[in-house]
C-alpha positions in Angstrom: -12.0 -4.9 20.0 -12.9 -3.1 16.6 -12.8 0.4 18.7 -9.5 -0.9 20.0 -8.1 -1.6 16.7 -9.3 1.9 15.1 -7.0 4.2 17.7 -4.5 2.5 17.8 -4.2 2.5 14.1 -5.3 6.3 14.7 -2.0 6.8 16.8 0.6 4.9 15.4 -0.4 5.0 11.2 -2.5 7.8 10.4 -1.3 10.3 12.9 2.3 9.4 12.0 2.1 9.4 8.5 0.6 13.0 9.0 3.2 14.1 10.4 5.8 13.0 8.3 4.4 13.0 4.8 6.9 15.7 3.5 10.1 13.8 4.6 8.5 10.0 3.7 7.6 11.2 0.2 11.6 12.4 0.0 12.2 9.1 0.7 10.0 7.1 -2.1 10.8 7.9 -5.2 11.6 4.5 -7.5 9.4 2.0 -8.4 9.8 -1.4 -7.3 10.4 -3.9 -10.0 7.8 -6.1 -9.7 5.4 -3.1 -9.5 6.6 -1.5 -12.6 6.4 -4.7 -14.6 3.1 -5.6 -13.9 2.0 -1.8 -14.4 3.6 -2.1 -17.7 1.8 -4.9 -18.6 -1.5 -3.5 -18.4 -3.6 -3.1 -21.6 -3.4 0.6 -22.8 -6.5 2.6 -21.7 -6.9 0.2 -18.4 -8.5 1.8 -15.6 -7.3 1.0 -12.1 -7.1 2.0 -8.0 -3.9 2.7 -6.3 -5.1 2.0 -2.9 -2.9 3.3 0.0 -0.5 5.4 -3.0 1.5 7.5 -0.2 3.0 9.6 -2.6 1.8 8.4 -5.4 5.1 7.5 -7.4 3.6 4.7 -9.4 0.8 7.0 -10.8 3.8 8.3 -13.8 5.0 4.6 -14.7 2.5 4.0 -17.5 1.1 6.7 -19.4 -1.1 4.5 -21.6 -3.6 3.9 -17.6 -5.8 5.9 -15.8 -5.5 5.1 -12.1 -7.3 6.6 -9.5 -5.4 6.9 -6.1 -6.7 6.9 -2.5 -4.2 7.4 1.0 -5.6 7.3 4.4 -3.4 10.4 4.8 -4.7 14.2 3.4 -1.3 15.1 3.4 0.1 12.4 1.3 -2.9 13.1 -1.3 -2.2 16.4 -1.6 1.6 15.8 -2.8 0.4 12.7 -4.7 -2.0 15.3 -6.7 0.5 16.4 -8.9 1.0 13.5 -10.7 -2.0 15.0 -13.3 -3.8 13.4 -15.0 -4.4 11.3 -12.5 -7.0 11.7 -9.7 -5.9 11.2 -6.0 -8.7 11.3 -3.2 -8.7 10.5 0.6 -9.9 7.1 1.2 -9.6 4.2 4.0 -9.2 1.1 2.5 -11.3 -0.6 4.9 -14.2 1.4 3.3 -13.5 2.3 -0.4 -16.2 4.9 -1.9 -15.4 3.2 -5.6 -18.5 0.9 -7.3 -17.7 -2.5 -7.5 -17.3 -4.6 -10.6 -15.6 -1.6 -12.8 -12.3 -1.7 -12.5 -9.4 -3.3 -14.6 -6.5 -3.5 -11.9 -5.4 -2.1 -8.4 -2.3 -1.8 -6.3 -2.1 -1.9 -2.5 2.0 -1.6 -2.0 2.7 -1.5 1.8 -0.5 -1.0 3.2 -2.2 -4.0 4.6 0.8 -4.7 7.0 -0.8 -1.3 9.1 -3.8 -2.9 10.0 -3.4 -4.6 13.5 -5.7 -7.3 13.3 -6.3 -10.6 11.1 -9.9 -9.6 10.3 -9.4 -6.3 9.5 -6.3 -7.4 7.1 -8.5 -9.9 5.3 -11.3 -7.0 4.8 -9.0 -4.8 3.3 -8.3 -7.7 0.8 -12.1 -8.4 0.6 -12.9 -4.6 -0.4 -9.8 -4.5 -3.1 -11.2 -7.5 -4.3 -15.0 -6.5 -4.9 -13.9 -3.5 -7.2 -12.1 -5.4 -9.8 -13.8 -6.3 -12.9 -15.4 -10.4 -11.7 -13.8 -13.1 -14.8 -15.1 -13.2 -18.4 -18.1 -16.4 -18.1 -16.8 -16.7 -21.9 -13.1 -16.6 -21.8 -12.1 -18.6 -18.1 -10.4 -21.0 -19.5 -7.4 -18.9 -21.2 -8.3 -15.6 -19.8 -5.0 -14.9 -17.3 -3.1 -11.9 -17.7 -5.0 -10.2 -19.3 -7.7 -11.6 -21.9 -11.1 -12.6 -19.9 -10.0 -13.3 -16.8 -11.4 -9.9 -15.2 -9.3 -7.7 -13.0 -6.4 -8.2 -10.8 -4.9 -6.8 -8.1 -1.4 -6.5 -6.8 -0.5 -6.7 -2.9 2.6 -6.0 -1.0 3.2 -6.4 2.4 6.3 -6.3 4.4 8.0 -10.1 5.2 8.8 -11.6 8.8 11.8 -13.6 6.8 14.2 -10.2 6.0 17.2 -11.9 8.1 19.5 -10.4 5.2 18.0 -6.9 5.9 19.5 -4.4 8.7 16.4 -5.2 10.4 17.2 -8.3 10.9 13.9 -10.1 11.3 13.1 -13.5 10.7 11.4 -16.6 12.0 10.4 -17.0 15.4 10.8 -13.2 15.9 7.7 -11.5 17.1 5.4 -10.3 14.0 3.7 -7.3 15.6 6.2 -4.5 15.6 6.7 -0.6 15.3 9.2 0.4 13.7 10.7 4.1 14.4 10.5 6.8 12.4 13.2 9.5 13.2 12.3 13.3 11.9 14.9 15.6 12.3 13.5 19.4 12.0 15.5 22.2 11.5 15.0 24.8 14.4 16.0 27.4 12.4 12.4 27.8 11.1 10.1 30.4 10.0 8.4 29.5 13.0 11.2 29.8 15.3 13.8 32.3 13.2 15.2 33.9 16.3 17.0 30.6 17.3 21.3 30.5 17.4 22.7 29.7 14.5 24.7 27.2 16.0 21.3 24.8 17.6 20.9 21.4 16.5 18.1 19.8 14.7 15.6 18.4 17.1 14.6 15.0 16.5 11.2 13.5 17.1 11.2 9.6 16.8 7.2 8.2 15.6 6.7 4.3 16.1 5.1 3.1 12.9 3.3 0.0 13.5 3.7 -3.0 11.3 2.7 -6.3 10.6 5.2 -8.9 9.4 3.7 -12.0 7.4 5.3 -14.8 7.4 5.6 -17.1 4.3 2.7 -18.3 3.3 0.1 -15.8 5.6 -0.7 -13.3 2.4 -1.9 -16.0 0.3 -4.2 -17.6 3.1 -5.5 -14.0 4.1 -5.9 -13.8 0.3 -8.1 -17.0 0.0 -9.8 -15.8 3.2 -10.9 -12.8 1.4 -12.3 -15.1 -1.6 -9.3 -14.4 -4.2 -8.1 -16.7 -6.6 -4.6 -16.9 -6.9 -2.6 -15.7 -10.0 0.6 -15.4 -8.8 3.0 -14.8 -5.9 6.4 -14.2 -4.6 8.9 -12.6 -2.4 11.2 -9.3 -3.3 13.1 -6.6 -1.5 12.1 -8.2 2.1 8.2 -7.9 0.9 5.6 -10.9 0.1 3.3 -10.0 -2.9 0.7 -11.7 -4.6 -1.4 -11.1 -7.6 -5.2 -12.5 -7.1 -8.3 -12.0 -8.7 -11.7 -13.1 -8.4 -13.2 -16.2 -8.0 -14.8 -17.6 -11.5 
């Protein structure tokens, strides 16, 4: 079933994001609230993971944290590079090369929603978890946000309840999904210079796929993974949460 899971993944994430990188990187440029609050909330000199960074647009929002980014995608990392000094490598969030225990914070904004299957959703949780920094035995009582209260990650994942949205979902509606992708290429290209002036973009529509959590779902695969709970809430037709470890 594992197998299974791994090309299809293969075919509708990895390969697609490939292929579009340069035109979904036009498209992400400005920081969601939420995100940008709780990156500016973060201790100066806090170090942190920025798991699944696509083009790495949160890397530049506080200059007082090193983070260290990862994307499934080569081509994503490569533009996410140049947000010096940060480091971006190519990782898969299912297994993360970092050591555990070390770090102060990570993000994981839109990520887990690609994995097409409840236990593999739960382990990507699991291996964000076991890098943050475990709670301060001294300071658990009044160590939230951030005093001794270790490390803390933030999760977003795309909602089932957007009825509001031009998507249009909400409950009852299936929660497995791909979403298109349309890619418009010029055929006027280096590649292909000798083409009339007058031909049309050719389009080439990619099928994303998606998971949609329903209220509730990110917190129990949270608590599945062994996170504590520090916060939670819905924005922009995303759930997030911010967990921890266990004390």
């Amino acid at each position: 079933m594992d197998d299974e899971a791994v090309e299809y993944e293969k075919r509708h994430v990895h390969e697609v994001y490939q292929d579009i990188a340069g035109h979904f990187s036009s498209t992400r440029y400005k920081p969601w609230p939420v995100v940008d609050k709780f990156l500016r909330n973060l201790p100066a000199g806090s170090i942190g993971l920025d798991v699944g960074c696509g083009n790495g647009k949160y890397l530049a929002v506080n200059k007082d944290v090193f983070i260290i980014a990862s994307d499934r995608s080569n081509a994503l990392t490569e533009i996410a590079r140049q947000h010096q000094p940060h480091s971006a490598i190519v990782a898969d969030i299912l297994s993360l090369p970092h050591p555990g225990d070390l770090f102060d914070f990570a993000l994981s904004i839109a990520v887990i929603h690609h994995l097409s299957s409840g236990a593999r959703r739960v382990q990507a949780i699991r291996e964000i978890l076991q890098t943050l920094k475990p709670p301060s035995k001294s300071n658990r009582v009044n160590g939230e946000r951030w005093g001794g209260g270790g490390g803390q990650a933030l999760i977003f994942v795309w909602a089932l309840e957007q009825k509001d949205s031009r998507r249009g979902w909400d409950r009852g509606h299936e929660q497995d999904v791909l979403v298109p992708w349309v890619l418009k290429s010029d055929v006027r290209s280096k590649s292909n210079s000798e083409a009339p002036v007058s031909s049309p973009p050719i389009s080439t529509t990619y099928h994303r796929y998606y998971h949609l959590y329903r209220e509730g779902e990110l917190q129990e695969d949270a608590m599945a993974a062994g996170a504590r709970i520090v916060e939670s809430g819905y924005d922009r037709d995303n759930w997030w949460v911010i967990l921890a470890r266990q004390a």
